[in-house]
LUMKOLLUM-124143 format. One record per atom (N, C-alpha, C): residue number from 1; atom name; x, y, z. Coordinates in steps of 0.1 Angstrom, whole numbers, plus 5000, padded with zeros to 4 digits. Layout:
N
{NUM CA {X Y Z}}
...
//
This chain:
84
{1 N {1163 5863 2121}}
{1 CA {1163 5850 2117}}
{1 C {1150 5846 2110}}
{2 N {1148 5837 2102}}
{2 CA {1138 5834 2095}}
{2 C {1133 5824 2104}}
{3 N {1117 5817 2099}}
{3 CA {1111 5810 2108}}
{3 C {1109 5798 2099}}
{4 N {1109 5786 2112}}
{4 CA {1113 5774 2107}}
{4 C {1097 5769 2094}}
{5 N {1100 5765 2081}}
{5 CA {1086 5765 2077}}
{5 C {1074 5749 2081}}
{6 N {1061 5755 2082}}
{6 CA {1049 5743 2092}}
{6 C {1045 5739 2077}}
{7 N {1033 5746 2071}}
{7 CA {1030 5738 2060}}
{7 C {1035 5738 2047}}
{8 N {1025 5728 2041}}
{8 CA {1033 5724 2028}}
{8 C {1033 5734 2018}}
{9 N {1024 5748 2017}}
{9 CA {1027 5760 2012}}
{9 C {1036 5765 2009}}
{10 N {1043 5766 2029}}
{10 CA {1052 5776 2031}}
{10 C {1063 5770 2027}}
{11 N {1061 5753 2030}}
{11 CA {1080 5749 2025}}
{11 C {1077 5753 2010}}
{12 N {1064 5745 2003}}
{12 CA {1072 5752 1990}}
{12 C {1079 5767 1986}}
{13 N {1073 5776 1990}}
{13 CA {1073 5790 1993}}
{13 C {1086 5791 1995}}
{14 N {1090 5785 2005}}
{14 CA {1108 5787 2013}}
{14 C {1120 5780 1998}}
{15 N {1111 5769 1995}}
{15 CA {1118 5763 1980}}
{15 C {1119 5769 1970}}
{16 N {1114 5778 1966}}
{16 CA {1111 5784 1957}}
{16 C {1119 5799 1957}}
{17 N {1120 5802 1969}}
{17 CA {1124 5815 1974}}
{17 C {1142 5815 1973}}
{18 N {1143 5803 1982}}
{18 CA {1157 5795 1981}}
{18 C {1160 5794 1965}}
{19 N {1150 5791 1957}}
{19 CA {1162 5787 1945}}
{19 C {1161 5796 1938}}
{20 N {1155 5809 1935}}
{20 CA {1154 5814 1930}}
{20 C {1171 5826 1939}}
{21 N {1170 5828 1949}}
{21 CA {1183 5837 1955}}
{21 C {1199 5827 1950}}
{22 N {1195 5812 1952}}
{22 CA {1207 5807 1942}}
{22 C {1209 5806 1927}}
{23 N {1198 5808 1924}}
{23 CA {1203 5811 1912}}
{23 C {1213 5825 1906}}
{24 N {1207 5837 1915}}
{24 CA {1213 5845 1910}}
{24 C {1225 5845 1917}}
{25 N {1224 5840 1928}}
{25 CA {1239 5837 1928}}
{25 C {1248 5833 1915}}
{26 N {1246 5820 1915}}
{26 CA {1253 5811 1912}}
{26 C {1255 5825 1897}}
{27 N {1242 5825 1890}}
{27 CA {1246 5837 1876}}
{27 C {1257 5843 1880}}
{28 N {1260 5848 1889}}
{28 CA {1270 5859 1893}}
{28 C {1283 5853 1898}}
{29 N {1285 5839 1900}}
{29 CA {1297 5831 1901}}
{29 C {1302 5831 1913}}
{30 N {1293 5833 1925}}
{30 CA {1296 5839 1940}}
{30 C {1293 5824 1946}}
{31 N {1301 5821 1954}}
{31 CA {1302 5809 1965}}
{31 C {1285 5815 1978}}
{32 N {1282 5806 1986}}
{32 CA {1273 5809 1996}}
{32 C {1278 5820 2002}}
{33 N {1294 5819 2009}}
{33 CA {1298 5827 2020}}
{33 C {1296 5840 2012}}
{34 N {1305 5840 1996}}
{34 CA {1303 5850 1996}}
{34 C {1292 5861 1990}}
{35 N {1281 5855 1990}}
{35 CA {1266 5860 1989}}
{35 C {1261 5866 2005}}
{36 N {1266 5858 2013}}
{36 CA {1267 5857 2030}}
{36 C {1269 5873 2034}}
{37 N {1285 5872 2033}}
{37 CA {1290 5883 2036}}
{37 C {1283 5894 2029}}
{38 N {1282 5894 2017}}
{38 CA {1277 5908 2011}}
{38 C {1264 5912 2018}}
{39 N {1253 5904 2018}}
{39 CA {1245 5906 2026}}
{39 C {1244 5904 2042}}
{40 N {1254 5902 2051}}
{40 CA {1257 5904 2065}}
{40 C {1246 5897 2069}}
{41 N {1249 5881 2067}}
{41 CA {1240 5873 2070}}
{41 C {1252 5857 2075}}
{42 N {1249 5852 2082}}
{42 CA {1257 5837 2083}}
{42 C {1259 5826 2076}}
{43 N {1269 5823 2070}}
{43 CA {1268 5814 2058}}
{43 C {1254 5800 2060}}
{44 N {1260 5797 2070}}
{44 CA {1252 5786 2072}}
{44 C {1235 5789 2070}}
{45 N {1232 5801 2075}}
{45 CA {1218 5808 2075}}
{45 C {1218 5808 2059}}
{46 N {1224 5813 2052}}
{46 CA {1225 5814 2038}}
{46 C {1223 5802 2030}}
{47 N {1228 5791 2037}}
{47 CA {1226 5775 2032}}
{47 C {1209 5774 2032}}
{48 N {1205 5772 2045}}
{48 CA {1196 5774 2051}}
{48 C {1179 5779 2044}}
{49 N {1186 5794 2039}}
{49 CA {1173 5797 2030}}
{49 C {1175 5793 2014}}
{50 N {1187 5788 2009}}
{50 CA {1191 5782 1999}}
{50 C {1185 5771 1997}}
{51 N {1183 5757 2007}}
{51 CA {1179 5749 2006}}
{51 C {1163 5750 2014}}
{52 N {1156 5759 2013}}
{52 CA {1143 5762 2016}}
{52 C {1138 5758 2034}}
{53 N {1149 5753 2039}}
{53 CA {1145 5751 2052}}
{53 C {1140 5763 2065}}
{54 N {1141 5773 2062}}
{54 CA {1138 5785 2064}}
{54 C {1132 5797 2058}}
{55 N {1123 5802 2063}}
{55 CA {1116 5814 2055}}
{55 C {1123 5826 2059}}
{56 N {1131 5835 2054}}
{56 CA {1138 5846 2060}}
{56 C {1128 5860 2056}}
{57 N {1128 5872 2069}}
{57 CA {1121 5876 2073}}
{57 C {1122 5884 2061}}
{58 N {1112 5896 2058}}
{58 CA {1109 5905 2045}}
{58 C {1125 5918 2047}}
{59 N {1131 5915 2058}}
{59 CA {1141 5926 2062}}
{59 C {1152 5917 2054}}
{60 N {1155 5904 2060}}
{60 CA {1167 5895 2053}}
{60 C {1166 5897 2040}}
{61 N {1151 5895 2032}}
{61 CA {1148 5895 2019}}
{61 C {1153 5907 2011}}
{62 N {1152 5913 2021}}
{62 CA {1157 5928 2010}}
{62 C {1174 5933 2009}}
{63 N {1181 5926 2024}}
{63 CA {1197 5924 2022}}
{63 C {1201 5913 2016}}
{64 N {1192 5906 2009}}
{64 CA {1198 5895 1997}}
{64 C {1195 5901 1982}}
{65 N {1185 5909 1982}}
{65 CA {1179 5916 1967}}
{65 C {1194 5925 1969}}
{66 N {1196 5933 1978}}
{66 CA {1205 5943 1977}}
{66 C {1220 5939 1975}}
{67 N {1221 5926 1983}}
{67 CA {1239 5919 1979}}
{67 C {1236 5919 1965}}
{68 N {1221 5913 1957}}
{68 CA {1224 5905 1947}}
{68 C {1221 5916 1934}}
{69 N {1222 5926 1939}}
{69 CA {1218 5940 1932}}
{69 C {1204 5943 1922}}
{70 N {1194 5936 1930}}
{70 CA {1184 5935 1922}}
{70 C {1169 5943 1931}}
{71 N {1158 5947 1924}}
{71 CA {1151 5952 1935}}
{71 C {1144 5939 1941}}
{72 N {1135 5943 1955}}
{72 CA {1131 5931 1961}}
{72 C {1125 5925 1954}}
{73 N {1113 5936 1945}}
{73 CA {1101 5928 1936}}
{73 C {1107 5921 1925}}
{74 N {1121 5925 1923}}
{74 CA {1124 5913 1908}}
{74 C {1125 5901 1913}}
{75 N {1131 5895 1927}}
{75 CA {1137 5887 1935}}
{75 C {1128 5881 1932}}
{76 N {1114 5889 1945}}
{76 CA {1103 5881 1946}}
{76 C {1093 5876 1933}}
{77 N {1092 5883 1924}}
{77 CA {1087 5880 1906}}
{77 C {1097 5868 1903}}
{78 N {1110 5865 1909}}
{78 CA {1116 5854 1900}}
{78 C {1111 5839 1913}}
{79 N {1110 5840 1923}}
{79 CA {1102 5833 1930}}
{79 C {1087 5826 1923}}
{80 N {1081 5838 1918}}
{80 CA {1067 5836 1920}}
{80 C {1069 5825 1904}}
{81 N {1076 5830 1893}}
{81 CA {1078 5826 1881}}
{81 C {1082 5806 1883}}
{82 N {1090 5805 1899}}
{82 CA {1091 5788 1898}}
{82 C {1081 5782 1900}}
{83 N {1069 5789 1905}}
{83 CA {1059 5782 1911}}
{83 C {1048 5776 1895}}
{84 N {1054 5779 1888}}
{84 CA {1050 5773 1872}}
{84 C {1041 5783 1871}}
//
């Protein structure tokens, strides 16, 4: 499970991280659950790092690059790109 985020870094960090995994969802036309299931994760958990309230662990990160068929570093390079 990811950990709840303390400073204002990390939420942005968790925001950032979150929109960047919805976006490729959403590109791909996939509901939460089923971004969820592909990566054997819990919808609600999937909400969760969607809306930045959680930082999911570098293990979770990599079964959401993999549902989302991307490597981890593109994920994390499309992260780093919201931070302006």
């Amino acid at each position: 499970m990811g950990m709840p985020l303390r400073s204002e870094d990390e939420r942005a960090l968790g925001s950032r991280f979150g929109r960047a995994v919805r976006r490729r969802r959403e590109d791909r036309g996939w509901s939460q659950e089923q971004l969820a299931n592909r990566a054997e994760l819990n919808r609600s958990y999937m909400g969760e790092i969607e809306r930045g309230a959680v930082m999911p662990s570098l293990a979770t990160a990599a079964k959401l690059a993999l549902a989302l068929d991307l490597p981890l570093a593109e994920l994390i390079a499309q992260c780093e790109q919201l931070a302006g």
